[in-house]
N, C-alpha and C positions, 0 to 999 in steps of 0.2 A: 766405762762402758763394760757391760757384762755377755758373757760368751757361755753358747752350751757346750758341753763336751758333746763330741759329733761320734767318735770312735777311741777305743782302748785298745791297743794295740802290742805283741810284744818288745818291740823298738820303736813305736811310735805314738805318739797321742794327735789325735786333731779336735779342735775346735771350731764351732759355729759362729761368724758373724751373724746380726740382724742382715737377712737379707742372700743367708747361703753361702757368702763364702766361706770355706773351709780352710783354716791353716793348720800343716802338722809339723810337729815338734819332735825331733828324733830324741829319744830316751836316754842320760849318759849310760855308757857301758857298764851292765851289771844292776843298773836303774828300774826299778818298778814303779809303776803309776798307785800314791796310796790308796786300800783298800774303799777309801771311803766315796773315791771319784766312781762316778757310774756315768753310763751315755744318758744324756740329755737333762743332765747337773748345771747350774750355774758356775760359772767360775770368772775371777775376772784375771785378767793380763795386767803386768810390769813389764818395763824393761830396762836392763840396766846395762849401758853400751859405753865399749870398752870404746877410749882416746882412739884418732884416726893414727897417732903415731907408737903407741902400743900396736895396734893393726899391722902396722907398715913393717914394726920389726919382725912380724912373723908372733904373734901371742896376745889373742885374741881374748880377753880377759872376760867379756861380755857374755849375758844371759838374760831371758826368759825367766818369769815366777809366774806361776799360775796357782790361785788361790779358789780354794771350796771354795765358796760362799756357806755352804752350809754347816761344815765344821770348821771351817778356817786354816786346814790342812796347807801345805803351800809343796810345790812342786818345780825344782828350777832345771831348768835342762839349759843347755849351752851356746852359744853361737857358731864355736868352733867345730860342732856335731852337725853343725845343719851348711858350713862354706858352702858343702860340694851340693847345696840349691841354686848358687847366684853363680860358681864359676862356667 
């Protein structure tokens, strides 16, 4: 499934689902979004999720890729950066 980039942000990025929803993705620390991403680019979503008992010890090994589509750039922010959305 592919996603627009919705917003470029300096600790955030968000993307467009079909259909408007927006998810944003907090930036790691120090992280810039590469040059080549612009709002309303193609890009599509991975994810790669850490074991529930990795989790459980406290280390959260899990992340987000997000790929241009048009250069093939890829961009991975963390899961560990985004907890404090669900707690």
């Amino acid at each position: 499934m592919s996603y627009k980039i919705s917003y470029i942000g300096t600790v955030a990025i968000g993307v467009e689902e079909l259909g408007g929803r927006i998810l944003s993705f907090t930036l790691p620390e120090g992280g810039k979004v590469p040059e080549e991403f612009k709002e309303g680019d193609e890009v599509e979503l991975s994810i790669s999720s850490a074991h529930p008992a990795v989790i459980a010890m406290g280390h959260n090994t899990g992340y987000y890729e997000i790929k241009h589509i048009a250069s093939g750039k890829v961009l991975r922010t963390f899961h560990k950066d985004d907890e404090w959305k669900v707690k």
